[in-house]
C-alpha positions in Angstrom: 41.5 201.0 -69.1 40.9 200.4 -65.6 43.9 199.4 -63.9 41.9 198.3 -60.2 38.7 198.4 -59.0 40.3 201.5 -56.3 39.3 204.6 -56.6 41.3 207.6 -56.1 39.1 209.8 -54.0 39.3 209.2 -50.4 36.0 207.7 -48.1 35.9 208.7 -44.4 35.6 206.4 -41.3 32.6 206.5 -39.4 34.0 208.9 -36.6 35.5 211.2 -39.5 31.9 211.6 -41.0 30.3 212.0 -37.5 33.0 214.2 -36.7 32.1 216.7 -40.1 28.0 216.2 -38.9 29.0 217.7 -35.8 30.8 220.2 -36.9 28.4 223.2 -37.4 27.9 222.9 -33.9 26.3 226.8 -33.5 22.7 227.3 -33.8 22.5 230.3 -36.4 21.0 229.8 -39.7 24.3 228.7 -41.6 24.8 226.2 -39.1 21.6 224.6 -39.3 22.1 225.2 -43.4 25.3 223.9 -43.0 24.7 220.7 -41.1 21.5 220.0 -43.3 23.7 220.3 -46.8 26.4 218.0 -45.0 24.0 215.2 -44.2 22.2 215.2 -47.5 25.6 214.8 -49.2 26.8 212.3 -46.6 23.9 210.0 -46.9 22.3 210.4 -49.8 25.8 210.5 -52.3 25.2 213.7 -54.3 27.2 215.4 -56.4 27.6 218.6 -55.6 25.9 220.1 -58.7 22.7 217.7 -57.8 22.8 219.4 -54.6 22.8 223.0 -56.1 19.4 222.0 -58.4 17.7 220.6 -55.5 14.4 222.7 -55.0 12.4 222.7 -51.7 9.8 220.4 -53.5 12.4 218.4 -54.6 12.8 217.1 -51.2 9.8 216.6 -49.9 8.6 213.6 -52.6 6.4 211.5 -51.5 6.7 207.7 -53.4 4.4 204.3 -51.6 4.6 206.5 -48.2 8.1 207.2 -48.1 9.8 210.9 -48.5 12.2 211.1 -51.4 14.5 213.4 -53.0 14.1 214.3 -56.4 17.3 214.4 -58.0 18.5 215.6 -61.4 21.7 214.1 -61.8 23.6 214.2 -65.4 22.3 214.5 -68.5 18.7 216.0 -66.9 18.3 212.2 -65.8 15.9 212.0 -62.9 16.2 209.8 -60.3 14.5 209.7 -57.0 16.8 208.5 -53.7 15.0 208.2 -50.4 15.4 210.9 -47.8 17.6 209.5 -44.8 15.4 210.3 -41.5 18.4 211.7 -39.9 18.9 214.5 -43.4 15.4 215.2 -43.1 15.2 216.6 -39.9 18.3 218.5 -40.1 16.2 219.7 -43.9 13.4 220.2 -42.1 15.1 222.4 -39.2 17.2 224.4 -41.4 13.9 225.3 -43.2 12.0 226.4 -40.4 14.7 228.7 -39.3 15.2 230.1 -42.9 11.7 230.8 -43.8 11.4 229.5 -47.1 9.7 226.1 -46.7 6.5 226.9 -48.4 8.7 228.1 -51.6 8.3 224.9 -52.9 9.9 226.0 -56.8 13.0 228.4 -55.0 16.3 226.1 -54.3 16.3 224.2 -51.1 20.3 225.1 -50.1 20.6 229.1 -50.5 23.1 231.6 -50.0 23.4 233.7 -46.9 24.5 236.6 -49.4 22.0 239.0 -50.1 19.0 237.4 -47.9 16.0 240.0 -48.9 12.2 239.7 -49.5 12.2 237.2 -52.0 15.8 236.2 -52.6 15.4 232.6 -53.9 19.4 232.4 -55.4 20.7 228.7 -55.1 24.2 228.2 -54.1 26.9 227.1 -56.8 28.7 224.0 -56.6 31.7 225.7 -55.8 30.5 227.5 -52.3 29.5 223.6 -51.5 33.1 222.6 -52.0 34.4 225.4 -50.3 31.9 224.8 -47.4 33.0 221.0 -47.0 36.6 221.8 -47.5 36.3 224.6 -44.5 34.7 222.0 -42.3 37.2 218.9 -42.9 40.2 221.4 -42.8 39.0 222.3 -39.1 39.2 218.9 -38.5 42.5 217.4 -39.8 41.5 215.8 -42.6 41.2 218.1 -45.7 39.1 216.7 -48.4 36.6 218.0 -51.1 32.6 217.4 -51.3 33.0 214.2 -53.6 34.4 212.7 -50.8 31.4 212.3 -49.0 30.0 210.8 -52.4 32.6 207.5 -51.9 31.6 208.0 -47.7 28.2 207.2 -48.9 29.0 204.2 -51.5 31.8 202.4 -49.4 29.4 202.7 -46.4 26.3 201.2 -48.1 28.8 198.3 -50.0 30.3 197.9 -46.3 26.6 197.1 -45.5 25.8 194.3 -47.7 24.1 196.9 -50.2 23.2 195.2 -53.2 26.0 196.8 -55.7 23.4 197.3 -58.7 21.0 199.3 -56.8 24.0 201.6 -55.4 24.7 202.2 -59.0 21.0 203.2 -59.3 21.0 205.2 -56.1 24.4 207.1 -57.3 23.4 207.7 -61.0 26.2 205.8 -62.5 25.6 205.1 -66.4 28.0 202.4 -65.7 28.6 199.6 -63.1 32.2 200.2 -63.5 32.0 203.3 -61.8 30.2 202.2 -58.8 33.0 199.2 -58.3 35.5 201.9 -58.4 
């Protein structure tokens, strides 16, 4: 049973989440990887295993004009969110310096281990977590990756967003989730 319509996981202010896009300030590749992954979490509410399946083509989906991303959420459900101008560029950037923009089937985040001819390997879920947890430590305010997850749902609801298509846009089964 639910016992409130809070949920546990913590949302960051506006300067907090400004603050964590800022961060990877340098201009090297896992900076510009780095800022990229941050803003795609930030504003488009992925989970971090959503983020791990995303493939270069998966983020450059065209629907009525408008670039989405292609997202496989839970349960191999599909669901296609639209690509925030500000994530794109950063997506866009981090692509140009890594070279891998025209491998449209190799994953769109990628290690920096192991970066030979052809090395298409994906990050796991858990480097994400330890990436976000690195930056928000350096910060002062030490939270995990699905925090940026409630960031992106409190700031749309804080918005006026209309609370069933944040439901849609998260991949939530169930409303009750997305009041939480």
């Amino acid at each position: 049973a639910v016992d409130s319509y809070e949920g546990k996981t913590p949302a960051l202010g506006d300067h907090q989440a400004r603050q964590l896009l800022d961060a990877p300030r340098d201009d090297s590749l896992k900076g510009k990887r780095d800022q990229a992954l941050l803003a795609t979490l930030l504003y488009h509410g992925l989970r971090r295993e959503e983020l791990c399946r995303l493939s270069v083509k998966d983020a450059q989906q065209q629907r009525r004009g408008v670039v989405h991303l292609r997202v496989q959420g839970k349960g191999g459900k599909v669901r296609f969110v639209p690509l925030h101008p500000a994530a794109g560029g950063l997506i866009a950037e981090y692509l140009d310096a890594a070279g891998h923009a025209n491998d449209s089937q190799g994953a769109l985040f990628r290690s920096l281990q192991g970066r030979g001819a052809g090395s298409a390997a994906g990050m796991s879920p858990d480097a994400v977590y330890k990436i976000v947890r690195g930056y928000t430590a350096q910060l002062g305010f030490e939270v995990g990756a699905h925090a940026l997850r409630a960031t992106a749902a409190t700031n749309a609801l804080d918005h006026q967003a209309d609370i069933a298509k944040i439901q849609e846009w998260l991949g939530h089964a169930n409303i009750s989730t997305t009041r939480i």
